[in-house]
C-alpha positions in Angstrom: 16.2 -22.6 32.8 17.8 -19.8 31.1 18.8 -19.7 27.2 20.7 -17.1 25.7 21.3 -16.7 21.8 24.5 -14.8 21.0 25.9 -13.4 17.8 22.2 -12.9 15.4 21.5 -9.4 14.8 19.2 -9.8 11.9 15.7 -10.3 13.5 13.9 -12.8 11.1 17.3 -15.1 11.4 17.0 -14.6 15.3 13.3 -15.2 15.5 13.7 -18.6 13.1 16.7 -19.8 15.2 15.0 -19.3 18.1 12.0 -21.4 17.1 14.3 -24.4 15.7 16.0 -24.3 19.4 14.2 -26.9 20.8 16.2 -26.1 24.5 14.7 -22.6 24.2 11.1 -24.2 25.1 12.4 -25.0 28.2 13.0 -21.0 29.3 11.8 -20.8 32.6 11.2 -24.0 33.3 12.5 -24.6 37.0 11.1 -28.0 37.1 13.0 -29.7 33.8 15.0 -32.3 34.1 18.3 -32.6 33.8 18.6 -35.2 31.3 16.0 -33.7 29.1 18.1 -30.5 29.1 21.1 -32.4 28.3 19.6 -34.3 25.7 18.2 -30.9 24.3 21.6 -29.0 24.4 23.4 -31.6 22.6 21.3 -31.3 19.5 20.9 -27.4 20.1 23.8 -27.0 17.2 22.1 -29.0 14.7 19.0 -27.0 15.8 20.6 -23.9 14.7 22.6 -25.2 11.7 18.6 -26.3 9.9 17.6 -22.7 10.8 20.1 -21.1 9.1 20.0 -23.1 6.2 16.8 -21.3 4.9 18.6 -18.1 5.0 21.7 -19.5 3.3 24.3 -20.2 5.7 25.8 -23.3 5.8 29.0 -23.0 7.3 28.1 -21.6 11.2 30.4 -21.6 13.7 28.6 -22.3 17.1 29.9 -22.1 20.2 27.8 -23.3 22.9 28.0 -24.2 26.7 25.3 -25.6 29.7 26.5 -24.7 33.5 24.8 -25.2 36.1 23.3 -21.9 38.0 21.4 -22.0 41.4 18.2 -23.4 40.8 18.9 -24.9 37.6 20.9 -24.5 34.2 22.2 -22.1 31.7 22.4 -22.4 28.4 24.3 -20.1 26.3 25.2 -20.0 22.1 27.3 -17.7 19.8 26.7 -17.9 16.8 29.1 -16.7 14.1 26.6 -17.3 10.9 30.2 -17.3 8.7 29.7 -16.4 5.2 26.6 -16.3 3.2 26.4 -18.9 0.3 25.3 -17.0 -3.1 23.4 -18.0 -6.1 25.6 -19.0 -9.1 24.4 -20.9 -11.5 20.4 -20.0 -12.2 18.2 -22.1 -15.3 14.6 -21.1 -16.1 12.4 -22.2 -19.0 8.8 -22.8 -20.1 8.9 -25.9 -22.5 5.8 -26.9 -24.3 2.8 -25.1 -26.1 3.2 -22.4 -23.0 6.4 -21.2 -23.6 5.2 -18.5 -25.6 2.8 -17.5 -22.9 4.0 -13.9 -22.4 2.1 -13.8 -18.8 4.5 -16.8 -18.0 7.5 -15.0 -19.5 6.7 -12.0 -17.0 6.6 -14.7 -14.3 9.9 -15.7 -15.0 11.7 -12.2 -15.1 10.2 -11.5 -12.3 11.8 -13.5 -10.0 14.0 -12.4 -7.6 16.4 -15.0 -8.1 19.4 -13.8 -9.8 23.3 -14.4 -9.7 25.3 -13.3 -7.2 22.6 -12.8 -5.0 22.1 -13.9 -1.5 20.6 -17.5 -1.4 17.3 -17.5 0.4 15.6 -20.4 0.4 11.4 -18.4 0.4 12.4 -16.9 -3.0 12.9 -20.6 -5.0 10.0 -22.0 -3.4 7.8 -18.2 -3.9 9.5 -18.2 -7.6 8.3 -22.2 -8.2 4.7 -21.2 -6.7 4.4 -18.1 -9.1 5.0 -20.6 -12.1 3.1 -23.0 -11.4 -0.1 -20.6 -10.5 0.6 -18.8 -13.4 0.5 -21.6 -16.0 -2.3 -23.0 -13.9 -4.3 -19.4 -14.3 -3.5 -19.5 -18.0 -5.2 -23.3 -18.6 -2.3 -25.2 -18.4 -3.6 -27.9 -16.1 -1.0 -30.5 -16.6 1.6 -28.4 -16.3 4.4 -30.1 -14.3 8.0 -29.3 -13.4 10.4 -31.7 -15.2 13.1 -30.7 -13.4 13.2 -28.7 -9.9 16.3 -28.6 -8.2 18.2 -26.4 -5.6 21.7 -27.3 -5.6 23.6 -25.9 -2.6 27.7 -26.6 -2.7 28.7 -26.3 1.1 32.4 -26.6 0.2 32.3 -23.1 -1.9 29.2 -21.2 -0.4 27.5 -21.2 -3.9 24.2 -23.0 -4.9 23.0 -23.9 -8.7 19.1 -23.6 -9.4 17.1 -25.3 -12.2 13.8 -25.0 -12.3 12.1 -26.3 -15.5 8.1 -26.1 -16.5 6.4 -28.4 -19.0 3.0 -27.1 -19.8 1.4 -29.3 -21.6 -1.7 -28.2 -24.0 -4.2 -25.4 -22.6 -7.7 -26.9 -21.4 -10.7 -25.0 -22.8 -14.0 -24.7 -21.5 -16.4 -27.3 -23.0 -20.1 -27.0 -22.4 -21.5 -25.5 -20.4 -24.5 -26.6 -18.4 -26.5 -25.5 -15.7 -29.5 -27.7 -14.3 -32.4 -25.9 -12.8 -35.7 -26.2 -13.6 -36.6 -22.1 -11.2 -35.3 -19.5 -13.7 -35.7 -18.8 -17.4 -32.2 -20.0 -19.4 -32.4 -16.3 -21.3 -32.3 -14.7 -17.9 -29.8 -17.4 -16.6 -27.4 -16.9 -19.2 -27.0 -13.2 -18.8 -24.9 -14.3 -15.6 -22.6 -16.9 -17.9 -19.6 -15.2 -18.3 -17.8 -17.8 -20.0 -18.2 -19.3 -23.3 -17.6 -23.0 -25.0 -14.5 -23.1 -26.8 -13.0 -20.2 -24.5 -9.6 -20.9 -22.8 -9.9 -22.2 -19.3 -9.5 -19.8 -16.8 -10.0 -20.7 -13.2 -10.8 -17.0 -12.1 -13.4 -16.9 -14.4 -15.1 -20.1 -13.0 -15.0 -18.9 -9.7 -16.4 -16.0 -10.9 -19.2 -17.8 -12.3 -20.2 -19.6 -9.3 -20.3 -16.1 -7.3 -22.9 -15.1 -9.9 -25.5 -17.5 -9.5 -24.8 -17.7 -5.6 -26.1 -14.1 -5.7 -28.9 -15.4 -7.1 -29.8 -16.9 -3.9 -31.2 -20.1 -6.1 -27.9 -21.8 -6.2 -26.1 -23.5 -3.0 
């Protein structure tokens, strides 16, 4: 079984396309069957239609063919990708008590995301992610998306994004208790690095527990 991919120079695109082929696990496979291959090359195009979609072509033209060759089949696309589809439309906003967060403002600007630009379907999801980390970072624990959409319009190459973040009130610490009965508190609390009353920060938790894990008293 031989599969050739035609017509993708960019190699992430090619590598991504060539995954989604289902047909292309077959390569070198003198023993498949023919119906399996069949089966296989008719959903090849819709194969490389859903891995070009991420990348932000919707609109490929694919032109495909399966002939037999001695000792078994040949499979063979080209793939025009056709145009690229481009952001147009592009809403982002912190409602809630975070809004004024500037850490979440800085998240905000600095996603890639912008008019005009390429669709690609890693920075909306990599932009969402930041957010929601951020706010999370910041204490925001109930912070959820009120509205998350990615609006792609075939028909004109052009997609609308919305993402909107509700972030609820800040958690703080409350009190803080450790329960051993091995090491002086005085001594103990030397290694607290967090304080009742103080905004919730996860890091600082985590940093916290790596403290008294050095202790060596503390599984």
């Amino acid at each position: 079984m031989d599969v050739q991919l035609k017509g993708i120079r960019d190699d992430a695109i090619r590598n991504n396309t060539e995954g989604f082929l289902a047909i292309k696990k077959l390569e070198g496979n003198d023993s498949a069957r023919p119906r399996a291959i069949r089966r296989l090359h008719r959903r090849a195009e819709q194969d490389i239609q859903d891995a070009l979609r991420p990348f932000g072509f919707y609109n490929p033209v694919i032109r495909s063919e399966l002939e037999p060759v001695d000792g078994g089949y040949k499979a063979t696309y080209v793939v025009d990708t056709g145009p690229p589809t481009t952001l147009r439309d592009i809403r982002i906003e912190i409602t809630g008590p975070g809004s004024g967060e500037q850490a979440l403002r800085d998240t905000v600007q600095a996603s890639r995301l912008r008019a005009d630009a390429p669709l690609r379907h890693p920075l909306y999801n990599a932009t969402k992610s930041a957010i929601r980390d951020t706010a999370f970072k910041l204490g925001y624990l109930d912070a959820r998306f009120t509205a998350h959409r990615l609006a792609v319009d075939p028909s004109v190459n052009r997609a609308d994004v919305e993402l909107v973040l509700e972030s609820g009130d800040a958690y703080e610490f409350g009190e803080i208790r450790i329960d051993q009965d091995v090491l002086d508190p005085e001594f103990l609390n030397r290694y607290v690095n967090v304080r009742t009353g103080e905004r919730f920060d996860s890091s600082e938790l985590v940093n916290l527990q790596l403290h008294l894990a050095d202790l060596g008293y503390f599984d």
